[in-house]
C-alpha positions as CSV (number, residue, x, y, z in Angstrom):
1,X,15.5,-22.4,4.4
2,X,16.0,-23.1,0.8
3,X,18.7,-20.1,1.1
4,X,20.6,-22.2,3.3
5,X,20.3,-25.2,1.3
6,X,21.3,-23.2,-1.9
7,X,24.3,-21.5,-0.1
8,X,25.3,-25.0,1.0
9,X,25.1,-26.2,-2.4
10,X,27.4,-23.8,-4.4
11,X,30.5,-23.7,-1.2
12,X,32.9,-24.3,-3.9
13,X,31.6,-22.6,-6.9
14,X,33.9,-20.6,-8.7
15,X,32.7,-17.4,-11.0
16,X,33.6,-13.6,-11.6
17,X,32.4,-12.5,-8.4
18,X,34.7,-15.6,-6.5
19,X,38.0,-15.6,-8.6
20,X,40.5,-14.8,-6.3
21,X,44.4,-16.6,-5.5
22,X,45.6,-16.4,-1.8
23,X,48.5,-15.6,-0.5
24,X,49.3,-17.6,2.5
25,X,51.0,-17.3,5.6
26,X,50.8,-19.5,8.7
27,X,51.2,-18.3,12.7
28,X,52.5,-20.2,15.3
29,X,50.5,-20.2,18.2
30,X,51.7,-19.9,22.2
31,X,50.5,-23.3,22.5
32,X,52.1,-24.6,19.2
33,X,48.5,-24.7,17.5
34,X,48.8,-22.8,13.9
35,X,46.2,-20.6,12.0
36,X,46.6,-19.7,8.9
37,X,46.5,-16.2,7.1
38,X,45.2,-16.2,3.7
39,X,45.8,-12.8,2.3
40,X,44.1,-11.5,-1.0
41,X,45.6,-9.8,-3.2
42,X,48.7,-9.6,-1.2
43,X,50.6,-9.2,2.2
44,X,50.4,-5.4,2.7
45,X,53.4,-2.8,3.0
46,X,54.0,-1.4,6.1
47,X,52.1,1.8,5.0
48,X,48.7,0.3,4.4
49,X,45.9,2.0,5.8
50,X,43.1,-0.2,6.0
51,X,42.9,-4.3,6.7
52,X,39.9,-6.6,6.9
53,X,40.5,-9.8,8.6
54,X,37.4,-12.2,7.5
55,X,36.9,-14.9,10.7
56,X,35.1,-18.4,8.6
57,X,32.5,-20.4,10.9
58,X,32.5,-24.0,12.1
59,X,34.6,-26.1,9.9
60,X,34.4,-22.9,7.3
61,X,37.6,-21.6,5.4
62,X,39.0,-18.9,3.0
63,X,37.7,-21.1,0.0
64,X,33.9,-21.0,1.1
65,X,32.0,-19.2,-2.1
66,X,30.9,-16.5,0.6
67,X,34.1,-15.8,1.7
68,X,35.7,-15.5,-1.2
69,X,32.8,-13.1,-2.7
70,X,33.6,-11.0,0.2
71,X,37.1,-10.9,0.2
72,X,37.2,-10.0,-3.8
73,X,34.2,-7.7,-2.7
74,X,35.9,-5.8,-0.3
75,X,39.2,-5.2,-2.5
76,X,37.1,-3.5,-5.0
77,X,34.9,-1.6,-3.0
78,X,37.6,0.3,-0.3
79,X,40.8,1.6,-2.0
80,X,43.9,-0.1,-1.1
81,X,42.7,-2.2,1.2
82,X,44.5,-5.9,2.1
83,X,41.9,-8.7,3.0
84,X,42.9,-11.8,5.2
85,X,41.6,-14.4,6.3
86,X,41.7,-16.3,9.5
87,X,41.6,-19.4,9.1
88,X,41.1,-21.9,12.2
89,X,43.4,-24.6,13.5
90,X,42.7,-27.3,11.0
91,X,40.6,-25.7,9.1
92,X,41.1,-25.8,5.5
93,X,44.7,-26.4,4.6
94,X,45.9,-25.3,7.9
95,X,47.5,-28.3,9.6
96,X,46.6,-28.8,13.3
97,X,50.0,-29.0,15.2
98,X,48.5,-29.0,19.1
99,X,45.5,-31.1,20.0
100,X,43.5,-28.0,21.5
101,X,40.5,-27.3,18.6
102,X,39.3,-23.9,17.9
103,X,35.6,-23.4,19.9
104,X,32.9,-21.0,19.5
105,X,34.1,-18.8,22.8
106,X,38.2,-18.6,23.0
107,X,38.9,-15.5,21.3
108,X,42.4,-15.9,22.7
109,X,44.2,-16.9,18.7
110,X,41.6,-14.0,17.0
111,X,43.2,-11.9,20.1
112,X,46.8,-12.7,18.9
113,X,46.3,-12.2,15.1
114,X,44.3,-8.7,15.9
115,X,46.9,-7.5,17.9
116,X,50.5,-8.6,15.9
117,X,48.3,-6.5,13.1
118,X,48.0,-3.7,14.6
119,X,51.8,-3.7,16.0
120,X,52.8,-5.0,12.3
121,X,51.1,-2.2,10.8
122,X,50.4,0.6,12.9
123,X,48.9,2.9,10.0
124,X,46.2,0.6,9.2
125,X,42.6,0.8,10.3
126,X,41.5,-3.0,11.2
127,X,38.0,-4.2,10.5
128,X,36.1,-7.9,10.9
129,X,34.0,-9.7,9.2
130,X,32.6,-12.9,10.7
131,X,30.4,-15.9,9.7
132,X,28.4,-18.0,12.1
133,X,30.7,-19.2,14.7
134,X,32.9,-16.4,13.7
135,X,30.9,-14.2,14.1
136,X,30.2,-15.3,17.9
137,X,34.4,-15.1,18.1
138,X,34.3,-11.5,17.0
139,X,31.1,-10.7,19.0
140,X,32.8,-11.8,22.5
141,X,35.8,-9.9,21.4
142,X,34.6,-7.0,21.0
143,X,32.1,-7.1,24.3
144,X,35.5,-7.8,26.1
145,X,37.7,-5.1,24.8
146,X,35.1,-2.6,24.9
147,X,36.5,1.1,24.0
148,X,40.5,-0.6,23.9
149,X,39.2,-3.7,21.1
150,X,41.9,-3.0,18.3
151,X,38.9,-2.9,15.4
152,X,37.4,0.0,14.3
153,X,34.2,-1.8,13.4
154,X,33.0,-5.2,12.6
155,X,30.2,-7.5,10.5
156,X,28.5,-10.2,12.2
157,X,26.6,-12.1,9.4
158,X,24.1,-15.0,10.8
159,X,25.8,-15.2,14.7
160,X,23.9,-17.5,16.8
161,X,24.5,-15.0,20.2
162,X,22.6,-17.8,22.7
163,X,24.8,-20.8,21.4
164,X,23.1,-23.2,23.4
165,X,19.5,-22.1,21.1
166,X,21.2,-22.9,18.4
167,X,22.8,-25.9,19.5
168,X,19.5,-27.8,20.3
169,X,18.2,-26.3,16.5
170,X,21.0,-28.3,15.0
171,X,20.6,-31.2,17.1
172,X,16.9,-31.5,16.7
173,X,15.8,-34.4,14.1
174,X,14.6,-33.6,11.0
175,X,14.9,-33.7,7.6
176,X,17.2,-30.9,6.8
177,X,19.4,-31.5,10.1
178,X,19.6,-35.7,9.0
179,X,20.1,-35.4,5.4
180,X,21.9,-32.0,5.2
181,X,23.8,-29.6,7.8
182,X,24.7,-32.9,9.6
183,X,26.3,-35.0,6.8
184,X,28.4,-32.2,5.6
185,X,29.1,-30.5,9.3
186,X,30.0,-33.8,10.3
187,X,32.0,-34.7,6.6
188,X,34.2,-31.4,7.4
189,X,34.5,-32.2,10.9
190,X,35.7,-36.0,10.6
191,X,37.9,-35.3,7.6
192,X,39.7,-32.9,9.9
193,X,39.9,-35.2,12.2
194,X,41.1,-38.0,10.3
195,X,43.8,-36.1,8.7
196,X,45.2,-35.1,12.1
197,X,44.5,-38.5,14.1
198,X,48.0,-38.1,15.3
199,X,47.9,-35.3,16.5
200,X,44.3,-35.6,18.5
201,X,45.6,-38.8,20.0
202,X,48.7,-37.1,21.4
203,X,46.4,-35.5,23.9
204,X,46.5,-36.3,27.2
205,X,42.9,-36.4,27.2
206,X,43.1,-39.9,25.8
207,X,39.8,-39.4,23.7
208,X,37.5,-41.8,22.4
209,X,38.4,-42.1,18.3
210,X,36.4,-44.9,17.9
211,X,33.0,-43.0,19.6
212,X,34.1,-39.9,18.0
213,X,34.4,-41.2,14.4
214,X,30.9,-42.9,15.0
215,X,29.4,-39.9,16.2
216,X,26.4,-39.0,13.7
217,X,25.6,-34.7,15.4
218,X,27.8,-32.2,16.3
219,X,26.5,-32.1,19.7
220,X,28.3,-35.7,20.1
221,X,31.4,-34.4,18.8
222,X,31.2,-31.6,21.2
223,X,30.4,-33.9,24.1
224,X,33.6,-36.6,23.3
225,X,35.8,-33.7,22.2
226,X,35.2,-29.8,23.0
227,X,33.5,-29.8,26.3
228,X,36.4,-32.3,27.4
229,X,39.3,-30.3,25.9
230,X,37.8,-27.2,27.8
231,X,36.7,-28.7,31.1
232,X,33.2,-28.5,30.6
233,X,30.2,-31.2,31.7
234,X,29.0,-32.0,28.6
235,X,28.0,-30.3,25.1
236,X,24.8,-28.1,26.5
237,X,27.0,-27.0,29.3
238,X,29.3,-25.8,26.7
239,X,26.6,-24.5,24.5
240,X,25.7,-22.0,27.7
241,X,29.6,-21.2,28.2
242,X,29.7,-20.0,24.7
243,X,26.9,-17.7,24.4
244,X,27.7,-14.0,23.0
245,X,24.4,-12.4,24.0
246,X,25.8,-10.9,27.4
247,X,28.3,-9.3,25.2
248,X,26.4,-7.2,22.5
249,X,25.6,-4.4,25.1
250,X,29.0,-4.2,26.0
251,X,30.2,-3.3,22.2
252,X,31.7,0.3,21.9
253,X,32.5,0.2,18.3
254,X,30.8,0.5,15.2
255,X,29.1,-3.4,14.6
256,X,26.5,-4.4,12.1
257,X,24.5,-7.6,12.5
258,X,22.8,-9.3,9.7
259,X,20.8,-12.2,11.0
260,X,17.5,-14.0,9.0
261,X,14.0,-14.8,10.4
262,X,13.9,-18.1,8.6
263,X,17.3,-19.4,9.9
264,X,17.4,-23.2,10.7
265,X,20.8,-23.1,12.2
266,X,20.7,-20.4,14.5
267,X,16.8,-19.2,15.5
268,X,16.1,-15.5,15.6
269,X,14.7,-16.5,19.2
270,X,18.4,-16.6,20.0
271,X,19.0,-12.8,19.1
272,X,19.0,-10.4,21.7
273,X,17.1,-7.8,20.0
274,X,16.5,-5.5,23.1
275,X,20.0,-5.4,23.6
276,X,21.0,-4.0,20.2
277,X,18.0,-1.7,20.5
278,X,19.6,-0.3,23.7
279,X,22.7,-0.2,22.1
280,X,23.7,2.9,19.9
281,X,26.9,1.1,18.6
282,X,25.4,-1.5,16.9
283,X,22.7,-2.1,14.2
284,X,20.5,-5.2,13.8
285,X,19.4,-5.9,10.1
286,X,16.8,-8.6,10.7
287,X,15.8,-9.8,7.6
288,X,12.6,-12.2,6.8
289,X,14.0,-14.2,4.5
290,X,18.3,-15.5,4.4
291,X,18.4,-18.7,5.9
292,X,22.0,-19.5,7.1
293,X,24.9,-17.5,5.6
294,X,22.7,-17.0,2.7
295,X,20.8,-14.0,1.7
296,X,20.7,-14.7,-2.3
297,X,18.7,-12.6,-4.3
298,X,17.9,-13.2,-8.1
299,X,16.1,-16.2,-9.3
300,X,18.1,-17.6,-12.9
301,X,21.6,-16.4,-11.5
302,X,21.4,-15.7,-7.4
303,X,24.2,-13.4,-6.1
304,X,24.8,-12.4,-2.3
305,X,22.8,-9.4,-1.7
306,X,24.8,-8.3,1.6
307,X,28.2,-7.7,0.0
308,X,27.5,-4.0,-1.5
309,X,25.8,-3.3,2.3
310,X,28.8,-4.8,4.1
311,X,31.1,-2.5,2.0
312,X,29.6,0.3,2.0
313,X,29.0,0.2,5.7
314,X,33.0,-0.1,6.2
315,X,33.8,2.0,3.7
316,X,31.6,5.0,5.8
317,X,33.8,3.8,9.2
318,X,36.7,4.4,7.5
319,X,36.3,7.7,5.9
């Protein structure tokens, strides 16, 4: 737990293993939504070989410490490889320029990006690497697509599979939930908000702005706003909708999962274990101690402990 308070602590730290500068690109949605692309340490040439598109969680973004310890990470450890980012609609800098949110389920803009790659560059082997609700994204992808997915092999790092278990963790009271993943979920969450009010009020939806900015849990925020804009009952009805652990035996590429017994945000009762034991395309590293997106190790200078396992297992996909 104290990893995930630590983790939470440092999101904008900048050192050695961190310093990186972007290059951006935005895409244009069907729907007129944008994501962004963040590139590192450049777009790529049509003859690269290898890409690694990193998928950010719930109100996450390419400037998350994690993230960018990954990104510079990767770039080091695999030769001539070109990292981006995928940022969500809205998230970070990218504006939001249609009133349909990103979720924890529609893979459909992760679909788009994953697929203009591989047309864009045809030479280049794709990889993911997801957070949290990213990690669910790239999950229910790949269960999907099966043998035809466009990856070659993916990272799942602290995925909540049964999204409705992790839901009721984050809504439950207590004091980590009421004085620390709710203030700054709900921070990210209503600045995004607030900086696209026009935008969200353009809906025909006609949501409640005054309930949703005096909502105090995500779950409200997914009752007033997601369940509505995607026709569900009401949060825990979503919740159910988004779960990824159908999809885990369905996986035919290379996937490794790295999820933590001591997570607050999403349980390890929520892991389907038996079906990554019955699955011989995937590997579950269940470790004791990680808490959410965390896994530090060290005690005067703590430093992610899953970056050298994350590249080295791409790096053996690759070869």
């Amino acid at each position: 737990m104290l990893q995930t308070v630590y983790g939470t602590q440092i999101a904008l730290r900048k050192d050695r293993a961190s310093n990186i500068k972007y290059v951006c690109e935005s895409k244009v949605m069907s729907d007129g939504g944008t994501v962004s692309l963040d590139w590192y340490p450049e777009q790529p040439s049509d003859d690269v070989t290898s890409i690694a598109i990193v998928v950010p969680g719930l109100g996450g973004s390419a400037y998350e410490y994690h993230i960018r310890c990954v990104v510079r990470r990767m770039y080091e450890s695999i030769k001539d490889m070109r990292i981006v980012v995928c940022n969500h609609r809205g998230s970070g800098r990218t504006p939001l320029t249609s009133p349909r949110l990103y979720n924890a389920y529609d893979t459909s803009d992760l679909t788009d990006v994953l697929n203009e790659l591989s047309t864009k560059f045809p030479h280049a082997r794709l990889v993911c690497i997801g957070f949290s609700l990213g990690a669910n994204l790239i999950t229910r992808y790949l269960g999907d697509h099966g043998h035809s997915a466009r990856l070659s092999a993916a990272v799942a790092v602290s995925c909540p599979y049964d999204t409705e278990v992790a839901g009721r963790a984050l809504s439950a009271p207590g004091l980590l939930n009421d004085w620390l993943f709710q203030p700054n979920l709900m921070a990210t969450v209503k600045r995004l908000l607030r900086r696209n009010i026009d935008v969200i009020k353009s809906s025909p939806l006609n949501y409640d702005i005054d309930a949703i900015m005096k909502a105090s849990r995500m779950s409200e925020i997914d009752d007033l706003v997601t369940a509505r804009t995607y026709g569900h009952k009401d949060c825990w009805a979503y919740y159910r909708a988004a779960s990824s652990v159908e999809y885990v035996e369905k996986i035919r590429k290379p996937f490794l999962a790295i999820n933590a017994e001591d997570d607050p945000v999403t349980p390890i009762s929520g892991v389907p274990k038996d079906k990554f034991a019955n699955n011989p395309s995937t590997a579950l590293a269940l470790v004791k101690h990680g808490g959410h997106i965390g896994f530090f190790t060290g005690v005067m200078s703590p430093k992610i402990w899953y970056l050298d396992p994350v590249a080295e297992f791409v790096s053996a996909v690759l070869e």
